[in-house]
Each structure stands twice: as C-alpha cells, then as structure tokens.
Residue, then its C-alpha position, 0 to 999 in steps of 0.5 A: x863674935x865670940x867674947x874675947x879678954x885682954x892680955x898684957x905682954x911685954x915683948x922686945x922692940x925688935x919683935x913690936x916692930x915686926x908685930x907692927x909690920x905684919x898688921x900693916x901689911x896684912x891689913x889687920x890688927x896686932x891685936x888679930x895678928x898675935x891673937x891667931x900667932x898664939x892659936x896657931x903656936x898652940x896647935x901646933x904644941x898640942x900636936x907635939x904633945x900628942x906625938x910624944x905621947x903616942x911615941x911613948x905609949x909601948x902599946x902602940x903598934x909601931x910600923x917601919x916606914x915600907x909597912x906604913x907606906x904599904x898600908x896606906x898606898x903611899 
C-alpha cells in the first residue's frame, strides 16, 4: 500500500452528511470515498487543462466533424 498523508479540510454539514452517506453505502471509509472523489476530480481537470491547450495551440490540425468522423470510421 502506498505511503499516504493526512489532510485536514473543512466542508458543510450538509456535504459531511452526504460523504457520510456514501461510505455507508459503499461500505468504505470516508477517508477512501474523498481520497478517489479527489483522484477522479483531478483527472478529470487535467483532461480540461490538456483540452484547452490543445484547442489553443494554432498549430494544431483542426478537423470539421465529417472529416474526423471519416477518418476514424465513425
């Protein structure tokens, strides 16, 4: 198991009951279910980041929808 840290955070109540809610019917910790919430949000911001990147880079190919469809099968 890789070595992990502690992190100290202050959310709503609201949002405590719904963290809470989920472990239990997940059967994990809260400590798992905001651990993989916050791998997951990551990812997913990093997939925005490289999006805007590329949609920014003028030297970057751009392909109308038919022709990107047409070359890939789709």
């Amino acid at each position: 198991m890789p070595a992990s840290e502690t992190l100290a955070i202050r959310i709503t109540p609201e949002l405590k009951e719904r963290l809470e809610n989920m472990a239990k019917s997940s059967r994990r910790s809260k400590a798992w279910v905001v651990s993989r919430a916050l791998q997951l949000y990551l990812e997913d911001l990093e997939d925005v980041e490289v999006a805007d990147s590329r949609v920014m880079d003028t030297s970057d190919e751009m392909l109308p929808v038919d022709e990107f469809r047409k070359r890939h099968g789709l």
